[in-house]
C-alpha positions in Angstrom: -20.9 -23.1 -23.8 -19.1 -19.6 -23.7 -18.2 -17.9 -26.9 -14.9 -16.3 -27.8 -17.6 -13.3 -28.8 -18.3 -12.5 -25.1 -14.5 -12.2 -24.4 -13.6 -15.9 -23.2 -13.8 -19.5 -24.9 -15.5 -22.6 -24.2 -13.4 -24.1 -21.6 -12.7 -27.8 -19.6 -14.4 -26.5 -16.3 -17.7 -27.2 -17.0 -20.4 -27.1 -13.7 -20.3 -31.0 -13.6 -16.4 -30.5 -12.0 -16.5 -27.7 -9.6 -17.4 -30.1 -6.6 -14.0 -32.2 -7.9 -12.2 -29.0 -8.9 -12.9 -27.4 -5.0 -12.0 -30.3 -3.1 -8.4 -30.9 -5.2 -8.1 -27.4 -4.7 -8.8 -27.2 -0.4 -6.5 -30.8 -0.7 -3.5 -28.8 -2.0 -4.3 -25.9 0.4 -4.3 -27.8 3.4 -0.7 -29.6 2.5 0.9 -26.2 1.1 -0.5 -23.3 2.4 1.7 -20.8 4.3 1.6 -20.3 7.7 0.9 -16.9 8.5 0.5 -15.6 11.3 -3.5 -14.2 11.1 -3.9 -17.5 10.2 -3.6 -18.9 13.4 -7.1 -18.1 15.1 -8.6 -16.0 12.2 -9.2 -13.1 14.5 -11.5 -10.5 12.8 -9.4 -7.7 14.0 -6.1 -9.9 12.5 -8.2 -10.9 9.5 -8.8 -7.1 8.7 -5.5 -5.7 9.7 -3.9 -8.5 7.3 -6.0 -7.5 4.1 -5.8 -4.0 4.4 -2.0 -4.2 4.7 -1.7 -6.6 1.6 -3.4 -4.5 -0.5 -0.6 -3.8 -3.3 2.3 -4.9 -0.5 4.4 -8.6 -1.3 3.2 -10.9 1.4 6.6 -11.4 3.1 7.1 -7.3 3.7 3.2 -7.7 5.1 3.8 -9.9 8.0 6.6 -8.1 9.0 4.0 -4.9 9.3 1.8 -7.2 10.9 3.7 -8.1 13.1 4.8 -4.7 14.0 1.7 -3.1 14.2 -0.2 -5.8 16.2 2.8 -5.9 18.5 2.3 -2.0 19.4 -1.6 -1.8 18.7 -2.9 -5.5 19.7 -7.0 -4.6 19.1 -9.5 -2.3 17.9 -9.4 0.0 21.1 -5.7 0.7 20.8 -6.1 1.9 17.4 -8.8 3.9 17.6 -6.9 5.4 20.8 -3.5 6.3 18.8 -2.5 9.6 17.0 -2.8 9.8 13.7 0.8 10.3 14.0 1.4 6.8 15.7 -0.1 4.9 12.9 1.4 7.1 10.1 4.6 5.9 11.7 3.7 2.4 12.3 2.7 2.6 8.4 5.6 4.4 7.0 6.7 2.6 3.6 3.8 0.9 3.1 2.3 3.5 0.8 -0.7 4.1 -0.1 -1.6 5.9 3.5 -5.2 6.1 2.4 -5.5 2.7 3.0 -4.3 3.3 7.0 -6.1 6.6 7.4 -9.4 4.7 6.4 -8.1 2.3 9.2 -8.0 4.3 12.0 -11.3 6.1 10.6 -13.1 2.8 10.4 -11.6 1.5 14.2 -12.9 4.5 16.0 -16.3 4.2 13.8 -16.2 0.3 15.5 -15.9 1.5 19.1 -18.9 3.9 18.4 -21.3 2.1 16.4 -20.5 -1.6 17.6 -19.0 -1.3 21.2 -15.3 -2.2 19.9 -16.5 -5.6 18.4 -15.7 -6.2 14.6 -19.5 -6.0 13.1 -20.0 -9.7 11.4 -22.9 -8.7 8.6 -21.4 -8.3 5.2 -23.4 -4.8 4.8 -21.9 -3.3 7.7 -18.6 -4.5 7.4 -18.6 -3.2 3.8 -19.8 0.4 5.5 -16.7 0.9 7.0 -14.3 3.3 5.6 -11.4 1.5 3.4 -13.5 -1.9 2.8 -15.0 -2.6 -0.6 -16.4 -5.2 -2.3 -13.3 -7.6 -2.1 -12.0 -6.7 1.4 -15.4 -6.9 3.0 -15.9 -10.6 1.0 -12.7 -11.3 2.6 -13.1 -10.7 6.1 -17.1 -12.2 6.0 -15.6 -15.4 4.5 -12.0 -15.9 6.3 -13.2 -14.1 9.5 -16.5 -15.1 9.7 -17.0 -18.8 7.3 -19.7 -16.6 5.4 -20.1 -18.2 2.5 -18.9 -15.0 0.2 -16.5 -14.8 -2.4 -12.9 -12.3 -2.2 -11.9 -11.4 -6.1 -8.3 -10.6 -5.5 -6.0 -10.1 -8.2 -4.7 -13.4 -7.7 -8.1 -14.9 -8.1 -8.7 -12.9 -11.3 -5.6 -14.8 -13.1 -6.5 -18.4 -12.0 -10.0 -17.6 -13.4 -8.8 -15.8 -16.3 -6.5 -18.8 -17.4 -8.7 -21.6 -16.4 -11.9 -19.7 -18.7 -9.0 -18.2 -21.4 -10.2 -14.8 -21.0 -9.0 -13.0 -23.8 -9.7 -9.0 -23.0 -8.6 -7.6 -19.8 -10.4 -9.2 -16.8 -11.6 -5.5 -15.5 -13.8 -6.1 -18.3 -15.1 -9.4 -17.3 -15.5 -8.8 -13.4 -19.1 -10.1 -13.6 -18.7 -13.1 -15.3 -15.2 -13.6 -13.0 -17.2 -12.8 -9.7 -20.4 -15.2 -11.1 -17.7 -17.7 -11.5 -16.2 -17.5 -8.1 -19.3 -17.9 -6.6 -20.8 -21.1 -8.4 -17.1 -22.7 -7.7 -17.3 -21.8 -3.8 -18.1 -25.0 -1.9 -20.9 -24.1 0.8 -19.8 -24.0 4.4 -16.1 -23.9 3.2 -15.4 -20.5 2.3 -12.9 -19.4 4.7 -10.7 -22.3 3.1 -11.7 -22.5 -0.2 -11.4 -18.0 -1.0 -7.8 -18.5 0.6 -6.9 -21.5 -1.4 -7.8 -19.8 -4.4 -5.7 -16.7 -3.9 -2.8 -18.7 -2.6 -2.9 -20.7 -5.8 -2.7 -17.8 -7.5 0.2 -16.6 -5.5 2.4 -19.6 -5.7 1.6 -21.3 -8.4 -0.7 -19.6 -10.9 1.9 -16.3 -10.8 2.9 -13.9 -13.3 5.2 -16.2 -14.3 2.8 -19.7 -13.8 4.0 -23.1 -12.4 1.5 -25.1 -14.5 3.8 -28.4 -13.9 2.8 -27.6 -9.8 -0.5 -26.8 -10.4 -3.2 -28.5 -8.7 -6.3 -28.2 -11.0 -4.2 -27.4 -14.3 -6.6 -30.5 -15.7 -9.3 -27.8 -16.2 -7.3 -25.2 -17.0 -7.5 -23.9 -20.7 -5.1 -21.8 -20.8 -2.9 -24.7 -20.4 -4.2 -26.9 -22.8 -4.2 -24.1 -25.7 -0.3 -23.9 -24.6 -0.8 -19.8 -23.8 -0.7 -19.3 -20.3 1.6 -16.9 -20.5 -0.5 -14.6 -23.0 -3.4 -14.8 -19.9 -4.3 -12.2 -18.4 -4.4 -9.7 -21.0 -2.9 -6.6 -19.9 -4.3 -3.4 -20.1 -2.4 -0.5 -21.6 0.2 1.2 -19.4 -0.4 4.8 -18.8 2.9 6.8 -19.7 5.5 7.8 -16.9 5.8 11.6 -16.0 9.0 12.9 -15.0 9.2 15.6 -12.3 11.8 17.6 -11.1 11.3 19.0 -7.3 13.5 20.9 -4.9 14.3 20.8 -1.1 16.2 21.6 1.8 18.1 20.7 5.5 17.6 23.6 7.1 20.4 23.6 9.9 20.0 25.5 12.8 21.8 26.1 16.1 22.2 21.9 16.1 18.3 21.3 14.8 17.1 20.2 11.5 13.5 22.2 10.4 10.8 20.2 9.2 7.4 21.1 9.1 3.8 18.9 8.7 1.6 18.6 5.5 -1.7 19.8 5.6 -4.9 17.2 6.4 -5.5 16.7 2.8 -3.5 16.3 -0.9 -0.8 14.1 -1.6 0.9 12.9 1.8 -1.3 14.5 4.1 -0.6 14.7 7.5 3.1 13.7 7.2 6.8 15.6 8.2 8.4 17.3 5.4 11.9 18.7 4.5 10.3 22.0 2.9 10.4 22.3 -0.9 8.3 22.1 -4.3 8.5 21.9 -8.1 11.1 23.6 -10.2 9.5 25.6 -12.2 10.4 26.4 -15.6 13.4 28.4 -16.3 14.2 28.5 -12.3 17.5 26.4 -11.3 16.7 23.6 -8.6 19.0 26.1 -5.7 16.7 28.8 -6.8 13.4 26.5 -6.2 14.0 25.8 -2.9 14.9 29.2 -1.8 11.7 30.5 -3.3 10.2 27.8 -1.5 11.3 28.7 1.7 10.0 32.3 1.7 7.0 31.1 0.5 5.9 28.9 2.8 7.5 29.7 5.8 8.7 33.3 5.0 12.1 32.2 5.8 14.8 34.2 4.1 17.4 30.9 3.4 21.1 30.7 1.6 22.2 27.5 0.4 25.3 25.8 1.9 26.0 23.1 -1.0 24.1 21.1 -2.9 23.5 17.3 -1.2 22.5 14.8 -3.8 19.7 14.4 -6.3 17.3 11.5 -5.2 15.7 9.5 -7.3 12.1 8.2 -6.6 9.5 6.2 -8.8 5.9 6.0 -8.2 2.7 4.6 -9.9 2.5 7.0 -13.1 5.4 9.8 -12.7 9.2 9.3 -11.1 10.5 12.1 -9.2 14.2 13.9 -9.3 14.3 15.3 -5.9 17.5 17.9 -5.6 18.9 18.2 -2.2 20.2 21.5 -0.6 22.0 22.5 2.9 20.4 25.6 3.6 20.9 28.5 6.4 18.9 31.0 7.9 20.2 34.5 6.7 18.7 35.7 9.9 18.7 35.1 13.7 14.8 34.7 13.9 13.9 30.7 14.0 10.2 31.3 14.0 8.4 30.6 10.5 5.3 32.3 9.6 3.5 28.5 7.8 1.6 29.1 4.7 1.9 25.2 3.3 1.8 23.9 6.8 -0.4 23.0 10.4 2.9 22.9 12.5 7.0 22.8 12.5 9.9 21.3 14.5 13.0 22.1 15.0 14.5 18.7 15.6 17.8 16.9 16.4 19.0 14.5 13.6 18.5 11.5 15.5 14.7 12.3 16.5 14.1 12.3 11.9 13.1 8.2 13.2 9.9 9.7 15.5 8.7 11.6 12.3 6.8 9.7 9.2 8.3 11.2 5.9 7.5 10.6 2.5 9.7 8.0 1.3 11.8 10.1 -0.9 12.5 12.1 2.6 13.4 9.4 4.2 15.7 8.1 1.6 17.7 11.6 2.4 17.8 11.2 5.8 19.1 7.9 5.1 21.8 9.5 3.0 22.2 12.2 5.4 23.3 9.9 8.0 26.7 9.1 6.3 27.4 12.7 5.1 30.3 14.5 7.3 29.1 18.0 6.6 25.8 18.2 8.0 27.8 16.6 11.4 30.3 20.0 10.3 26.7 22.4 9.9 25.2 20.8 13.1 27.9 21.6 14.9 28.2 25.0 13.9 28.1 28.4 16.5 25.4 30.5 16.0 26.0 33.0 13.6 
Protein backbone atom coordinates (compact mmCIF):
# COMPACT_ATOMS: atom_id res chain seq x y z
CA UNK A 1 0.00 0.00 0.00
CA UNK A 2 1.15 3.61 -0.86
CA UNK A 3 0.84 6.32 1.79
CA UNK A 4 -0.55 9.79 1.30
CA UNK A 5 3.01 10.56 3.21
CA UNK A 6 5.05 9.68 0.11
CA UNK A 7 2.86 12.11 -2.09
CA UNK A 8 0.04 9.60 -3.42
CA UNK A 9 -2.67 7.31 -1.80
CA UNK A 10 -3.43 3.74 -1.67
CA UNK A 11 -5.23 3.27 -4.89
CA UNK A 12 -7.65 0.41 -6.98
CA UNK A 13 -4.65 -0.54 -9.40
CA UNK A 14 -3.09 -2.97 -7.40
CA UNK A 15 -0.27 -5.40 -9.44
CA UNK A 16 -2.95 -8.24 -9.56
CA UNK A 17 -4.81 -5.88 -12.49
CA UNK A 18 -2.23 -4.55 -14.71
CA UNK A 19 -2.41 -7.64 -17.08
CA UNK A 20 -6.49 -6.79 -17.14
CA UNK A 21 -5.82 -3.11 -17.00
CA UNK A 22 -3.21 -3.35 -20.32
CA UNK A 23 -5.27 -5.44 -22.40
CA UNK A 24 -8.71 -3.05 -21.83
CA UNK A 25 -6.42 -0.47 -22.46
CA UNK A 26 -4.65 -1.95 -26.13
CA UNK A 27 -8.70 -3.00 -26.70
CA UNK A 28 -9.75 0.65 -26.68
CA UNK A 29 -6.57 1.57 -28.65
CA UNK A 30 -7.01 -0.59 -31.36
CA UNK A 31 -10.96 0.56 -31.97
CA UNK A 32 -10.23 4.42 -31.30
CA UNK A 33 -6.90 5.34 -32.02
CA UNK A 34 -6.20 8.05 -34.69
CA UNK A 35 -4.88 7.43 -37.72
CA UNK A 36 -1.83 9.26 -38.27
CA UNK A 37 0.10 9.25 -40.70
CA UNK A 38 3.71 7.81 -39.07
CA UNK A 39 1.48 5.39 -38.03
CA UNK A 40 1.27 3.68 -41.05
CA UNK A 41 4.60 1.65 -41.23
CA UNK A 42 6.27 3.05 -38.06
CA UNK A 43 9.30 4.21 -40.03
CA UNK A 44 12.17 5.16 -37.53
CA UNK A 45 12.93 8.14 -39.47
CA UNK A 46 8.78 9.05 -39.36
CA UNK A 47 8.70 7.74 -35.77
CA UNK A 48 11.49 10.42 -34.85
CA UNK A 49 10.41 13.20 -37.14
CA UNK A 50 6.78 12.85 -35.48
CA UNK A 51 8.01 13.15 -31.73
CA UNK A 52 10.32 15.71 -32.11
CA UNK A 53 7.69 17.90 -33.86
CA UNK A 54 5.01 17.11 -31.09
CA UNK A 55 7.02 18.18 -28.52
CA UNK A 56 4.81 21.15 -27.04
CA UNK A 57 2.85 21.43 -30.66
CA UNK A 58 -1.33 20.22 -30.74
CA UNK A 59 -1.28 17.08 -32.69
CA UNK A 60 -3.55 18.34 -35.58
CA UNK A 61 -0.88 21.44 -36.39
CA UNK A 62 1.87 18.40 -36.14
CA UNK A 63 0.82 16.35 -39.04
CA UNK A 64 0.37 19.17 -41.05
CA UNK A 65 4.33 19.80 -40.41
CA UNK A 66 4.76 16.30 -41.03
CA UNK A 67 3.49 16.23 -43.72
CA UNK A 68 5.22 19.18 -45.03
CA UNK A 69 8.45 18.36 -44.05
CA UNK A 70 8.47 14.66 -45.16
CA UNK A 71 7.03 15.84 -48.41
CA UNK A 72 10.29 18.18 -49.09
CA UNK A 73 12.87 16.07 -46.92
CA UNK A 74 11.55 12.24 -47.35
CA UNK A 75 14.81 10.50 -45.22
CA UNK A 76 17.72 10.97 -43.21
CA UNK A 77 20.12 11.94 -46.17
CA UNK A 78 17.95 14.79 -47.40
CA UNK A 79 18.07 16.31 -44.07
CA UNK A 80 21.41 16.11 -43.29
CA UNK A 81 21.95 17.48 -46.99
CA UNK A 82 19.69 20.76 -46.46
CA UNK A 83 20.76 24.35 -45.25
CA UNK A 84 20.14 25.21 -42.05
CA UNK A 85 18.10 27.78 -43.72
CA UNK A 86 15.85 25.11 -45.53
CA UNK A 87 14.81 23.46 -42.27
CA UNK A 88 14.47 26.82 -40.33
CA UNK A 89 11.88 27.48 -43.06
CA UNK A 90 10.34 24.21 -43.13
CA UNK A 91 10.09 24.82 -39.20
CA UNK A 92 8.93 28.24 -39.08
CA UNK A 93 6.03 28.58 -36.35
CA UNK A 94 6.76 25.68 -34.68
CA UNK A 95 8.89 27.26 -31.99
CA UNK A 96 11.10 26.11 -30.10
CA UNK A 97 13.92 25.88 -33.06
CA UNK A 98 16.24 24.04 -30.66
CA UNK A 99 14.33 21.19 -31.07
CA UNK A 100 14.95 21.32 -35.19
CA UNK A 101 18.55 22.52 -34.92
CA UNK A 102 19.29 19.38 -32.73
CA UNK A 103 17.47 17.67 -35.73
CA UNK A 104 19.52 18.46 -38.39
CA UNK A 105 22.62 18.03 -35.88
CA UNK A 106 21.56 14.63 -34.94
CA UNK A 107 20.74 13.49 -39.03
CA UNK A 108 24.13 14.40 -40.22
CA UNK A 109 25.58 12.71 -36.87
CA UNK A 110 23.40 9.44 -38.37
CA UNK A 111 24.95 9.55 -41.86
CA UNK A 112 28.46 9.60 -40.07
CA UNK A 113 28.33 7.37 -37.33
CA UNK A 114 25.66 4.82 -38.71
CA UNK A 115 25.77 4.96 -42.54
CA UNK A 116 22.33 6.99 -42.79
CA UNK A 117 20.41 4.05 -40.91
CA UNK A 118 18.44 5.17 -37.66
CA UNK A 119 20.69 3.40 -34.83
CA UNK A 120 18.11 0.83 -32.97
CA UNK A 121 20.02 0.53 -29.33
CA UNK A 122 18.37 2.70 -26.77
CA UNK A 123 21.89 4.11 -25.65
CA UNK A 124 22.76 5.36 -28.98
CA UNK A 125 19.59 6.61 -29.96
CA UNK A 126 19.47 8.57 -26.62
CA UNK A 127 23.22 10.03 -27.75
CA UNK A 128 21.82 11.85 -30.34
CA UNK A 129 21.39 15.50 -30.06
CA UNK A 130 17.55 16.58 -29.11
CA UNK A 131 16.60 12.91 -27.67
CA UNK A 132 16.14 12.42 -23.98
CA UNK A 133 14.93 10.07 -21.85
CA UNK A 134 11.23 10.19 -23.16
CA UNK A 135 11.88 10.71 -26.93
CA UNK A 136 14.55 8.09 -27.06
CA UNK A 137 11.89 5.50 -25.01
CA UNK A 138 9.59 6.55 -27.69
CA UNK A 139 11.25 5.81 -30.74
CA UNK A 140 13.02 2.24 -29.11
CA UNK A 141 9.39 1.21 -28.28
CA UNK A 142 7.06 2.57 -31.34
CA UNK A 143 9.97 2.33 -33.78
CA UNK A 144 11.62 -0.51 -32.69
CA UNK A 145 8.78 -2.84 -30.21
CA UNK A 146 11.62 -2.45 -27.44
CA UNK A 147 10.02 -3.04 -24.59
CA UNK A 148 10.66 0.64 -23.02
CA UNK A 149 8.52 3.01 -21.59
CA UNK A 150 7.78 6.95 -23.19
CA UNK A 151 6.63 9.29 -19.93
CA UNK A 152 4.88 12.03 -21.91
CA UNK A 153 2.92 14.56 -20.29
CA UNK A 154 -0.10 12.73 -21.18
CA UNK A 155 1.11 9.61 -19.47
CA UNK A 156 2.04 11.65 -16.32
CA UNK A 157 -1.85 12.65 -15.91
CA UNK A 158 -3.38 9.15 -16.49
CA UNK A 159 -0.86 7.97 -13.82
CA UNK A 160 -1.24 10.76 -11.67
CA UNK A 161 -5.19 10.32 -11.50
CA UNK A 162 -5.25 6.65 -11.54
CA UNK A 163 -2.46 6.65 -8.26
CA UNK A 164 -4.16 10.29 -6.89
CA UNK A 165 -0.94 11.90 -6.81
CA UNK A 166 -1.34 14.78 -4.69
CA UNK A 167 2.12 17.12 -5.25
CA UNK A 168 3.18 17.89 -8.70
CA UNK A 169 4.17 14.80 -10.67
CA UNK A 170 7.88 16.42 -11.46
CA UNK A 171 8.17 15.37 -8.05
CA UNK A 172 7.08 11.85 -8.37
CA UNK A 173 8.83 11.02 -11.88
CA UNK A 174 10.36 7.90 -10.30
CA UNK A 175 7.62 6.38 -8.85
CA UNK A 176 5.52 7.52 -12.24
CA UNK A 177 8.34 6.02 -14.61
CA UNK A 178 8.52 2.67 -11.99
CA UNK A 179 4.79 2.59 -12.62
CA UNK A 180 4.89 2.70 -16.32
CA UNK A 181 7.15 0.10 -16.50
CA UNK A 182 5.50 -2.65 -14.24
CA UNK A 183 2.11 -1.77 -16.34
CA UNK A 184 3.92 -2.24 -19.84
CA UNK A 185 2.85 -5.69 -21.24
CA UNK A 186 6.05 -7.49 -22.62
CA UNK A 187 6.42 -7.64 -26.39
CA UNK A 188 3.62 -5.01 -26.75
CA UNK A 189 5.15 -1.83 -26.24
CA UNK A 190 4.90 -0.11 -29.43
CA UNK A 191 0.97 -0.47 -28.73
CA UNK A 192 0.60 -0.30 -25.35
CA UNK A 193 3.20 3.43 -24.73
CA UNK A 194 0.89 4.86 -27.66
CA UNK A 195 -2.35 3.78 -26.04
CA UNK A 196 -1.41 5.22 -23.03
CA UNK A 197 -0.57 8.71 -24.29
CA UNK A 198 -3.59 8.66 -26.63
CA UNK A 199 -5.75 8.02 -23.56
CA UNK A 200 -4.34 10.71 -22.16
CA UNK A 201 -4.99 12.83 -25.14
CA UNK A 202 -8.58 12.11 -25.76
CA UNK A 203 -9.98 11.04 -22.90
CA UNK A 204 -7.91 11.57 -19.69
CA UNK A 205 -7.39 15.58 -20.87
CA UNK A 206 -7.13 18.57 -19.01
CA UNK A 207 -10.51 18.64 -18.85
CA UNK A 208 -11.13 14.42 -18.37
CA UNK A 209 -13.92 12.33 -20.08
CA UNK A 210 -14.04 9.82 -17.19
CA UNK A 211 -17.73 8.63 -18.50
CA UNK A 212 -15.38 7.49 -21.94
CA UNK A 213 -12.72 6.23 -20.12
CA UNK A 214 -11.60 2.80 -20.67
CA UNK A 215 -9.94 1.81 -17.30
CA UNK A 216 -11.67 4.57 -15.14
CA UNK A 217 -12.55 1.17 -12.85
CA UNK A 218 -8.97 1.61 -11.38
CA UNK A 219 -8.83 5.00 -11.43
CA UNK A 220 -8.79 6.83 -7.97
CA UNK A 221 -9.09 9.85 -8.87
CA UNK A 222 -12.46 8.99 -9.98
CA UNK A 223 -13.67 7.18 -7.30
CA UNK A 224 -12.60 10.12 -4.64
CA UNK A 225 -14.83 12.41 -7.19
CA UNK A 226 -11.50 14.82 -7.77
CA UNK A 227 -10.30 14.29 -11.06
CA UNK A 228 -10.32 17.55 -11.84
CA UNK A 229 -7.92 18.65 -8.73
CA UNK A 230 -5.26 15.81 -10.46
CA UNK A 231 -2.50 16.82 -11.55
CA UNK A 232 -1.41 19.24 -9.11
CA UNK A 233 -0.05 22.18 -10.72
CA UNK A 234 2.95 23.75 -10.09
CA UNK A 235 3.23 27.49 -9.46
CA UNK A 236 3.18 29.71 -12.57
CA UNK A 237 6.17 31.87 -12.91
CA UNK A 238 5.11 35.59 -13.36
CA UNK A 239 4.80 37.21 -16.98
CA UNK A 240 7.38 39.93 -18.06
CA UNK A 241 6.36 42.56 -20.21
CA UNK A 242 8.79 43.95 -22.82
CA UNK A 243 8.60 46.75 -24.91
CA UNK A 244 10.99 46.39 -28.28
CA UNK A 245 11.37 48.54 -31.35
CA UNK A 246 11.89 47.95 -35.17
CA UNK A 247 11.88 48.95 -38.56
CA UNK A 248 11.03 48.41 -42.67
CA UNK A 249 13.75 49.79 -44.06
CA UNK A 250 12.59 50.80 -47.78
CA UNK A 251 14.95 51.15 -50.28
CA UNK A 252 15.05 51.83 -53.99
CA UNK A 253 11.88 48.95 -54.07
CA UNK A 254 13.82 46.42 -51.38
CA UNK A 255 13.02 45.85 -47.88
CA UNK A 256 16.50 45.33 -45.48
CA UNK A 257 16.67 42.54 -43.33
CA UNK A 258 19.58 41.06 -41.96
CA UNK A 259 20.43 37.35 -40.16
CA UNK A 260 20.85 36.64 -36.32
CA UNK A 261 23.99 35.47 -35.13
CA UNK A 262 24.63 31.38 -34.68
CA UNK A 263 23.70 31.59 -31.12
CA UNK A 264 20.99 33.56 -28.40
CA UNK A 265 17.52 33.82 -28.76
CA UNK A 266 16.54 33.03 -32.58
CA UNK A 267 19.72 32.21 -33.81
CA UNK A 268 20.25 31.86 -37.30
CA UNK A 269 17.03 33.49 -38.38
CA UNK A 270 16.01 36.91 -40.73
CA UNK A 271 15.29 39.92 -38.90
CA UNK A 272 13.64 43.38 -39.35
CA UNK A 273 16.53 45.28 -37.39
CA UNK A 274 15.65 46.56 -33.88
CA UNK A 275 15.95 46.05 -29.92
CA UNK A 276 14.69 47.05 -26.46
CA UNK A 277 13.50 50.47 -25.61
CA UNK A 278 15.35 51.44 -23.18
CA UNK A 279 14.39 53.56 -20.39
CA UNK A 280 13.40 57.10 -20.92
CA UNK A 281 14.05 56.61 -24.90
CA UNK A 282 10.73 56.82 -27.10
CA UNK A 283 10.09 53.55 -29.21
CA UNK A 284 10.99 55.96 -32.80
CA UNK A 285 14.05 56.89 -30.94
CA UNK A 286 14.91 52.97 -30.18
CA UNK A 287 14.98 51.95 -33.51
CA UNK A 288 16.91 54.73 -34.89
CA UNK A 289 19.59 54.11 -32.28
CA UNK A 290 19.28 50.62 -33.32
CA UNK A 291 20.01 51.15 -36.75
CA UNK A 292 23.33 52.93 -36.26
CA UNK A 293 24.30 50.55 -34.00
CA UNK A 294 24.12 47.62 -35.63
CA UNK A 295 24.40 48.39 -39.03
CA UNK A 296 25.83 52.04 -38.80
CA UNK A 297 22.98 53.11 -40.88
CA UNK A 298 21.95 56.69 -40.36
CA UNK A 299 17.80 56.07 -40.73
CA UNK A 300 14.63 58.65 -40.43
CA UNK A 301 11.41 57.39 -39.73
CA UNK A 302 8.57 57.65 -42.27
CA UNK A 303 5.48 56.88 -39.83
CA UNK A 304 4.82 54.71 -37.30
CA UNK A 305 3.12 51.08 -38.60
CA UNK A 306 1.48 49.31 -35.76
CA UNK A 307 2.42 48.03 -32.36
CA UNK A 308 2.37 44.05 -32.38
CA UNK A 309 1.54 42.16 -29.81
CA UNK A 310 3.38 38.74 -29.08
CA UNK A 311 3.16 36.25 -25.97
CA UNK A 312 5.66 33.70 -25.17
CA UNK A 313 6.38 31.19 -22.33
CA UNK A 314 7.31 33.74 -19.32
CA UNK A 315 7.28 37.46 -20.92
CA UNK A 316 4.86 39.00 -23.80
CA UNK A 317 6.35 41.35 -26.11
CA UNK A 318 4.99 45.04 -27.49
CA UNK A 319 6.82 45.22 -30.66
CA UNK A 320 6.48 49.01 -32.26
CA UNK A 321 6.67 49.15 -35.92
CA UNK A 322 8.38 51.98 -37.89
CA UNK A 323 8.79 52.87 -41.90
CA UNK A 324 12.18 54.02 -41.92
CA UNK A 325 14.60 55.68 -44.74
CA UNK A 326 18.11 55.84 -45.42
CA UNK A 327 19.23 59.60 -44.86
CA UNK A 328 21.94 58.71 -47.27
CA UNK A 329 22.61 57.21 -50.72
CA UNK A 330 25.03 54.35 -49.42
CA UNK A 331 22.96 50.90 -49.12
CA UNK A 332 25.90 48.99 -47.70
CA UNK A 333 25.66 48.37 -43.73
CA UNK A 334 28.70 47.90 -41.72
CA UNK A 335 26.92 44.48 -39.37
CA UNK A 336 27.75 44.67 -35.79
CA UNK A 337 24.53 42.33 -34.55
CA UNK A 338 24.63 40.33 -37.66
CA UNK A 339 26.56 37.27 -40.17
CA UNK A 340 24.79 38.75 -43.36
CA UNK A 341 21.92 41.16 -44.93
CA UNK A 342 19.54 41.33 -47.89
CA UNK A 343 18.05 43.71 -49.54
CA UNK A 344 14.88 41.99 -50.58
CA UNK A 345 11.60 42.53 -52.61
CA UNK A 346 8.42 42.24 -50.42
CA UNK A 347 7.29 39.20 -51.99
CA UNK A 348 10.61 37.18 -51.42
CA UNK A 349 9.88 38.02 -46.96
CA UNK A 350 8.06 34.09 -47.73
CA UNK A 351 11.87 32.57 -48.61
CA UNK A 352 13.19 34.06 -45.21
CA UNK A 353 12.30 32.36 -41.61
CA UNK A 354 11.39 35.24 -39.12
CA UNK A 355 10.58 35.28 -35.73
CA UNK A 356 7.00 34.99 -35.44
CA UNK A 357 6.42 38.48 -34.22
CA UNK A 358 8.22 39.39 -37.79
CA UNK A 359 6.23 37.56 -39.57
CA UNK A 360 3.05 38.73 -38.02
CA UNK A 361 4.27 42.30 -39.52
CA UNK A 362 4.84 41.18 -42.71
CA UNK A 363 1.50 39.73 -42.54
CA UNK A 364 0.17 43.15 -41.63
CA UNK A 365 2.47 44.72 -44.11
CA UNK A 366 0.83 42.96 -46.90
CA UNK A 367 -2.51 44.96 -46.55
CA UNK A 368 -0.86 48.41 -45.84
CA UNK A 369 -1.04 50.91 -49.04
CA UNK A 370 1.98 52.99 -47.95
CA UNK A 371 4.75 50.63 -47.98
CA UNK A 372 3.21 49.81 -51.81
CA UNK A 373 3.47 54.18 -51.82
CA UNK A 374 7.47 53.76 -50.11
CA UNK A 375 8.35 50.82 -52.50
CA UNK A 376 7.45 52.64 -55.21
CA UNK A 377 9.29 55.62 -54.43
CA UNK A 378 12.43 57.34 -56.82
CA UNK A 379 15.49 57.30 -55.39
CA UNK A 380 16.11 60.17 -53.42
Amino acid sequence: MLSRANGYNSCMLHPQDHSAFADTLLDWFEHNSRPLPWRVDYHPYHVWISEIMLQQTQMERGVDYFQRWTEQLPDIASVAAASEDTVLKLWEGLGYYSRVRNLHKAARLIMERHGGVFPEDLAAIRDLPGIGEYTAGAIASIAFGQDVVCVDANVERVIARMYDIDTPVKQNMPFIRSTAQALLPSGRAREFNQAMMELGALVCSKKAHCASCPVQQWCEANHLGIVHERPVPVPRKPIQHLDVATGVLVHEGRIFIQKRPEHGVWAGFWEFPGGCVEAGEAPHETVIREYMEEMEFPVVSEGKIAVINHGYTTYRVSLHCYFLRLADADPTPVLHAATEYRWVRFEELDNYTLPAGHRKLADHLATDMRLTALLQEPRR
